[in-house]
C-alpha positions as CSV (number, residue, x, y, z in Angstrom):
1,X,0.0,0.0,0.0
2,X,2.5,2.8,-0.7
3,X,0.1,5.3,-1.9
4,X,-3.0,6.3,-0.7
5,X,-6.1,4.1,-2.4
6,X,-9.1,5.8,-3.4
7,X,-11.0,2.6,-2.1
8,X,-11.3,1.8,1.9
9,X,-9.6,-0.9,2.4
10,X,-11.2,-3.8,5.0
11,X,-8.4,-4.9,7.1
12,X,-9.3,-8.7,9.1
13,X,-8.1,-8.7,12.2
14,X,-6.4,-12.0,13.3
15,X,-8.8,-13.8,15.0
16,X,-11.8,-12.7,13.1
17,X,-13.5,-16.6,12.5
18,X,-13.5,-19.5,14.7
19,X,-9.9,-19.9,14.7
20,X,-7.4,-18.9,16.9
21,X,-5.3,-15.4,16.3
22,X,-2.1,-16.4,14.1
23,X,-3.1,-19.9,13.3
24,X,-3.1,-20.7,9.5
25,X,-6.8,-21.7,10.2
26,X,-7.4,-17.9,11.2
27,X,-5.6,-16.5,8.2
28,X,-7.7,-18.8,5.8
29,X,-10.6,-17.6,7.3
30,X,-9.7,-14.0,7.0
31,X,-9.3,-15.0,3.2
32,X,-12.7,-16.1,2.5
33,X,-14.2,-13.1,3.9
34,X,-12.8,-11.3,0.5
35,X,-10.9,-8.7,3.2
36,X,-8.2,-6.5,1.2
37,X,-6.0,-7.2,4.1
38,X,-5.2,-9.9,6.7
39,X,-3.7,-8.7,10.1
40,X,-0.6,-10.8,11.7
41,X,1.5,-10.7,14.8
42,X,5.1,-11.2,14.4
43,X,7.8,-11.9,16.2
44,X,11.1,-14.4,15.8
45,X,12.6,-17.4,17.6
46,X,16.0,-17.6,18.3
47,X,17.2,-17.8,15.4
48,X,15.7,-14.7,14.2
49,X,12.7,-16.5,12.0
50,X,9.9,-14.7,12.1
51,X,6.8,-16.5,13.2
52,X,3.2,-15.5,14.0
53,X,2.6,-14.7,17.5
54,X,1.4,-12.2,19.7
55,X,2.6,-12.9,23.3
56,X,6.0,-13.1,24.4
57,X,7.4,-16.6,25.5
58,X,10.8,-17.6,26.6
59,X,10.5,-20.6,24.5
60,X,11.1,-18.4,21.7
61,X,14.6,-17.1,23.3
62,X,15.3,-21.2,23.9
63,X,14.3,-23.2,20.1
64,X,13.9,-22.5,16.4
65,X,10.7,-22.5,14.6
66,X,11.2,-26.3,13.8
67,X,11.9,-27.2,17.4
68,X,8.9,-25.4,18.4
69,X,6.7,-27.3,16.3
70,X,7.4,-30.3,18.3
71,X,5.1,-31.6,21.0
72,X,5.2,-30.6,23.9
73,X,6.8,-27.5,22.8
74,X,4.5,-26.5,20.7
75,X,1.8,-26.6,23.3
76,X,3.5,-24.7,25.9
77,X,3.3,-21.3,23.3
78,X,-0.4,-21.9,24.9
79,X,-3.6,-23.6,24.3
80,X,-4.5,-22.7,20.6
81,X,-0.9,-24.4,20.0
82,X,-2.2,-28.0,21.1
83,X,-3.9,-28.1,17.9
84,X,-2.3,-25.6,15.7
85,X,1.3,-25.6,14.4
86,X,3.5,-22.4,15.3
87,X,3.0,-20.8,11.8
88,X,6.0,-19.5,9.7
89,X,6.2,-15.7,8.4
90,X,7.5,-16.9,5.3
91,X,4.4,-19.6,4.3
92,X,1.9,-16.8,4.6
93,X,4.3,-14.0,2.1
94,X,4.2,-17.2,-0.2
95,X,0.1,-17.6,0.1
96,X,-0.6,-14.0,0.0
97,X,1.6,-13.3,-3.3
98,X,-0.2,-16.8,-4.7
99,X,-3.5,-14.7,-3.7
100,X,-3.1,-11.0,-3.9
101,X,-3.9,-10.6,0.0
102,X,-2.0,-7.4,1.1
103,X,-0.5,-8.3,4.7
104,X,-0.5,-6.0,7.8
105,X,2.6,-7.4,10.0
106,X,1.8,-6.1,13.3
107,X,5.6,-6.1,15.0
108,X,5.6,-7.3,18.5
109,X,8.9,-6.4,19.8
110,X,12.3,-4.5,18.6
111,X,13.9,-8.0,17.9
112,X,11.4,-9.0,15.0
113,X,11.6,-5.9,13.1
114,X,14.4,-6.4,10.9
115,X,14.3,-10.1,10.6
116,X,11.1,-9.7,8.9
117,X,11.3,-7.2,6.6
118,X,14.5,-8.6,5.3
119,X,12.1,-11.7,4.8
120,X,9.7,-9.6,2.9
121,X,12.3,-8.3,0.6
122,X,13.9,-11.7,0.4
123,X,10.7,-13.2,-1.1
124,X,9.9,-10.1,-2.7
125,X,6.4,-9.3,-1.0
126,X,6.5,-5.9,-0.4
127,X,4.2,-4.5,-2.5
128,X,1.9,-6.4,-0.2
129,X,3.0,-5.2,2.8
130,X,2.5,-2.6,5.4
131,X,3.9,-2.7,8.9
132,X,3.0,-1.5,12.1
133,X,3.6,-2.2,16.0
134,X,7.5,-1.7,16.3
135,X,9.3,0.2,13.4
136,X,12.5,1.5,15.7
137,X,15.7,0.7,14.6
138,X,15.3,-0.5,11.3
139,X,18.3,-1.4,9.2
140,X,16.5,-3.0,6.1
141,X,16.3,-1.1,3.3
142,X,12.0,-0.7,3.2
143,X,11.5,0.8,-0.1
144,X,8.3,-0.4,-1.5
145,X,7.0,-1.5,2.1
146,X,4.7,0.7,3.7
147,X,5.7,2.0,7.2
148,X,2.8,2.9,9.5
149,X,3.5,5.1,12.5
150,X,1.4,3.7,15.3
151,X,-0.2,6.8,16.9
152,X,0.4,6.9,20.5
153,X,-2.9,6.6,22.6
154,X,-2.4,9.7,25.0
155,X,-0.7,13.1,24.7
156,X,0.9,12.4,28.1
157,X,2.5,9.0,25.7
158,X,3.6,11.4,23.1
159,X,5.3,13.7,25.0
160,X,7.3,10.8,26.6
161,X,7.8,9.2,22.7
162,X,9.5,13.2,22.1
163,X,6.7,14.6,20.3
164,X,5.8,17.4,23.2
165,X,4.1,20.0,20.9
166,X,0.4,18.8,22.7
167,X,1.7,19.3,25.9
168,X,3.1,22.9,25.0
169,X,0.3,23.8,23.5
170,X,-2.0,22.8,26.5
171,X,0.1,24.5,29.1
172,X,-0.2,27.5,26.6
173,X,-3.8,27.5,26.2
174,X,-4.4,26.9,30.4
175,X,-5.5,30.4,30.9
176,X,-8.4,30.1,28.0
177,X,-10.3,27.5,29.9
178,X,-10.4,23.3,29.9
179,X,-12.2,23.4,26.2
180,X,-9.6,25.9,24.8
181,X,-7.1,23.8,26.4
182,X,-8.1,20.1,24.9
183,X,-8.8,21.8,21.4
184,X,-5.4,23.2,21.6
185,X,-3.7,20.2,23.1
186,X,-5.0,17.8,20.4
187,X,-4.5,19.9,17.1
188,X,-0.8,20.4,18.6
189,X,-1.0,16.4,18.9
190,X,-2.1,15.7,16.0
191,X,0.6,18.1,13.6
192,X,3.1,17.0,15.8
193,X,2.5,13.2,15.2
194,X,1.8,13.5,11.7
195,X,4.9,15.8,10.5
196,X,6.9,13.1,12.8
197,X,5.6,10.6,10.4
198,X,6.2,12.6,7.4
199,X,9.8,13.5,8.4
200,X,10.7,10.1,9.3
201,X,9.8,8.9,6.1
202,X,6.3,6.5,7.1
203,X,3.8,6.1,4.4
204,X,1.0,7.2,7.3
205,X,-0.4,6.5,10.6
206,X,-1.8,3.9,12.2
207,X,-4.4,5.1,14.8
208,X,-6.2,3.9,17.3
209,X,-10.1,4.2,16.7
210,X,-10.6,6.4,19.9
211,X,-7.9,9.2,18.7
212,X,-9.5,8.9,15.2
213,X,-10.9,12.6,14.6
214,X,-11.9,14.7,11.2
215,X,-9.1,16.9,12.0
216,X,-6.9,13.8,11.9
217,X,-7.6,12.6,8.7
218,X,-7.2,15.9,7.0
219,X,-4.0,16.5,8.9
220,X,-2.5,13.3,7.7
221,X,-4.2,13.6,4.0
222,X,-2.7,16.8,3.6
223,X,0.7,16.1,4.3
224,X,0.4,13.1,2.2
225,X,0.2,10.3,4.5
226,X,-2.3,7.2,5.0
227,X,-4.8,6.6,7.8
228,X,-5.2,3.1,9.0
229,X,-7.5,2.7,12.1
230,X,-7.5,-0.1,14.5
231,X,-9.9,-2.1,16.1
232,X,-13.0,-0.9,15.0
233,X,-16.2,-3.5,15.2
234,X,-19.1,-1.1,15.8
235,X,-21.0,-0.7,12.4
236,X,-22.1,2.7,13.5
237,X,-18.1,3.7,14.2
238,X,-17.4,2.1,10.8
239,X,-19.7,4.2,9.2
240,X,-18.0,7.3,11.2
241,X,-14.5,6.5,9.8
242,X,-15.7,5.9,6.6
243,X,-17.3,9.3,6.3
244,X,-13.8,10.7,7.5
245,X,-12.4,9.0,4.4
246,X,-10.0,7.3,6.7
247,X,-7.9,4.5,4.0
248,X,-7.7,1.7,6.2
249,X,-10.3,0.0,8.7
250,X,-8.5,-2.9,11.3
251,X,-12.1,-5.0,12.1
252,X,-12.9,-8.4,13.9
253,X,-16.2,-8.4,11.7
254,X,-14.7,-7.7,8.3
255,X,-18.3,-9.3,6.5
256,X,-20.1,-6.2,8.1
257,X,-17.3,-3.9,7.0
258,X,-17.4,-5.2,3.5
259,X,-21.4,-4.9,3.2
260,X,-21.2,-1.2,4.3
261,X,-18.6,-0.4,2.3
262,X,-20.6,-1.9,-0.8
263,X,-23.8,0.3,0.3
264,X,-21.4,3.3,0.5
265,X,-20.0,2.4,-3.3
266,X,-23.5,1.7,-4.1
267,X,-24.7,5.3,-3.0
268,X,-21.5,7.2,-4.4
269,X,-22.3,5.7,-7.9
C-alpha cells in the first residue's frame, strides 16, 4: 500500500472466524471473507525467523521454529498451539503473493523488526506489505513496504515518545479555559504526530479508533500520508471512519465492514 487508495480498504483482524489469532486456520478464514487485508502478529525465535505470534514466551529465546513445532513444545506457546502448528512468516508471504492478500505485519517487539522485513524483501512481497507495532531501529532497506507510525494513545505518551508540541500547547492554552485547552492540546497532537511521520519517512499513521478525529484525517491527508485505524467493530463507528475518508479500517467483523462499504460504493455511484 504505498500510496493512498481511493477505495477503503477492510483490514481482518487476526482472529476474526472461529480460529485462533495467528493460526493458519485464522488466516484462511480472514481470506474467505474477500478482506483486502489480513492482520498478523510477528515476532522471531532464536534464530531470528519470524513466526506468527502475539505474546511473548521464553521458549522463543530457547528453540527454532522447527523445534517449536514439536510436542510438547509447541503446546507450551499456549492452548491454541495444542492443535495448531507455530505458523512461519515466510508460508503466509508465499500464500498471500499466490493470492493477492495485502498483509499488515503487526511487529511485537524491537527483535522481530528487521528479521522480517529482510524476509519480505527476500521473497519479494513488499508490495503487499505494510507494517505496524514496532518500526524502531530499522536497518533493512524498506522501499516499496509501507511503514505505518502507530499513533500513540495519549498526549501524556507522546510527550514521553519526544513529540511534546500537545503538551506545549496545552500549558499555553491553560489560561483560556479546559475546552480551549483540549482543542489546543489535540490539534498540537495531531501536527506534531503526523509531520513526525512525514519526516521520518512513514507512508502514514496507524491510529487507534478512539484518537481517530476529522481533523486527523485531514492533517495526515494533507501532508500526504495514509490513515489506517484499528480495532474498529461497531457498524455505526465504521460508518463514522468511513465518512472521514480514513484508507484503512482494522475489524474483527470484516463481512459487516465489507457490506457497508458496498452500500457506500453503491450510493457514491
Amino acid at each position: 500500500m504505498p500510496t493512498r487508495e481511493t477505495r477503503l480498504l477492510v483490514t481482518a483482524h487476526t482472529g476474526c472466524g472461529e480460529a485462533p489469532a495467528n493460526t493458519w486456520a485464522s488466516l484462511m478464514e480472514a481470506a474467505a471473507t474477500g478482506a483486502d487485508v489480513a492482520e498478523l502478529d510477528i515476532r522471531v525465535t532464536c534464530k531470528d525467523e519470524p513466526v506468527l505470534l502475539h505474546d511473548h514466551s521464553l521458549l522463543l529465546e530457547l528453540y527454532d521454529a522447527r523445534e517449536l513445532n514439536r510436542m510438547p513444545a509447541r503446546a507450551r506457546l499456549g492452548p491454541p498451539h495444542r492443535e495448531h502448528g507455530l505458523v512461519m512468516l515466510a508460508d503466509v508471504l508465499e500464500e498471500a503473493k499466490r493470492r493477492g492478500l495485502m498483509l499488515n505485519l503487526d511487529i511485537k517487539n524491537g527483535e522481530s523488526v528487521n528479521p522480517a522485513l529482510r524476509l519480505v524483501k527476500e521473497l519479494q512481497a513488499e508490495r503487499l506489505v505494510f507494517v505496524t507495532g514496532c518500526t524502531e531501529g530499522i536497518e533493512v532497506d524498506t522501499e516499496g513496504i509501507s511503514l505505518l507510525l502507530n499513533v500513540p494513545e495519549s498526549a501524556d505518551a507522546a510527550s514521553n515518545e519526544g513529540a511534546t508540541g500537545a503538551v506545549d500547547a496545552a500549558q499555553n492554552a491553560a489560561a483560556a479555559g479546559n475546552g480551549a485547552m483540549n482543542a489546543a492540546a489535540e490539534g498540537a497532537f495531531i501536527r506534531s504526530v503526523c509531520e513526525q511521520a512525514k519526516r521520518q519517512g512513514y507512508q502514514g499513521v496507524n491510529v487507534p479508533y478512539e484518537r481517530c478525529s476529522p481533523d486527523f484525517v485531514a492533517c495526515a491527508h494533507a501532508l500526504g500520508l495514509i490513515v489506517s485505524v484499528y480495532t474498529v467493530d461497531d457498524a455505526d463507528a465504521m460508518r463514522s471512519l468511513m465518512n472521514m475518508k480514513v484508507d484503512s479500517i482494522t475489524t474483527k467483523r470484516p463481512e459487516q465492514l465489507l457490506r457497508l462499504r458496498k452500500v457506500d460504493e453503491r450510493h457514491e455511484a
